[in-house]
N, C-alpha and C positions, 0 to 999 in steps of 0.2 A: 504494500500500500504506500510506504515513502516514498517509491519512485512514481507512482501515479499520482502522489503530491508535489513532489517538486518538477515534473512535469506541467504539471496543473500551473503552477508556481510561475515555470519560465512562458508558458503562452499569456497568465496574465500578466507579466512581464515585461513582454515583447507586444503586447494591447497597448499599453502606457507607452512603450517606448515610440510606436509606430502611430499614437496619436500625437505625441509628442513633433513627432517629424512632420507631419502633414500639413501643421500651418507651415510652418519654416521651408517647406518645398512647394507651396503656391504663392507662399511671398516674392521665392527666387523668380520662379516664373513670369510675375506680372512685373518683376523689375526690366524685365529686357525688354527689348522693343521687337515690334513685325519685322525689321530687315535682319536684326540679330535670330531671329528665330527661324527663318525663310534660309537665312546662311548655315543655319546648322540642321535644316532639313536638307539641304543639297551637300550638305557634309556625308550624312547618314546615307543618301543615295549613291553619291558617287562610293564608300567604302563601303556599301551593298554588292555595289556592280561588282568594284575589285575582287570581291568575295566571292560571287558568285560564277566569275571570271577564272579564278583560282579554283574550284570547284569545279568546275566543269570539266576543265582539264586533266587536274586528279583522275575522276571518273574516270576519263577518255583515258588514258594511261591502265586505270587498274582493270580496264574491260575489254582493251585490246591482248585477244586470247594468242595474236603473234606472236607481240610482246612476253608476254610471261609464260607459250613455251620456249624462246629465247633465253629468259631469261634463268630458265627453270629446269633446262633441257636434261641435265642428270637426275634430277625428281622423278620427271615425269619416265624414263627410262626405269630408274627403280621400282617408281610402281608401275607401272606395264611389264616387269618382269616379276612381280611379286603376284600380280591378278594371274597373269598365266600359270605359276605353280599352284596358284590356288584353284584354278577353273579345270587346271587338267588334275590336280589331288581330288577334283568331285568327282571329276569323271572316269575317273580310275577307282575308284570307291562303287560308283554306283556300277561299272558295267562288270564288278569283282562280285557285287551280289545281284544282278539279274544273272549272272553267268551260273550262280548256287542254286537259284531256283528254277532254272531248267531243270 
């Protein structure tokens, strides 16, 4: 029960704290003006774009499948030779007991 108390505790806590804050962060707001706020809407867009610029390109790299068997080319060898011992161990398995029940 103490920790569902002092739990209790830090949410009304942080109720005080976050009332606390809310004039002081509509005060800041109304102290700027339209062009300061229009400047730092086209801040927020253009480091959107950049982000999303950078992003896309990521993607474009992590889903070019040329690239990463290039880059990958012993991996991908190891397991293709690891599925084949295992494909041909069922198959040697299985045709070892329909071969009993003839």
């Amino acid at each position: 029960m103490s920790a569902d108390q002092s739990t209790g505790k830090a949410v009304a806590d942080s109720g005080k704290a976050d009332g606390d804050a809310s004039p002081n962060s509509n005060a800041g707001a109304s102290d700027r003006s339209a062009a300061q706020i229009r400047a730092d809407i086209e801040l927020q867009q253009r480091e959107l774009s950049s982000s999303m610029d950078a992003l896309r390109s990521r993607v474009n790299e992590l889903t070019d499948w040329r690239r990463q068997v290039r880059e990958h080319r012993k991996e991908l060898i190891a397991a293709a030779a690891t599925a084949g011992f295992v494909v041909g161990g069922i198959a040697s398995v299985m045709r070892r007991r329909s071969g009993r029940g003839d």
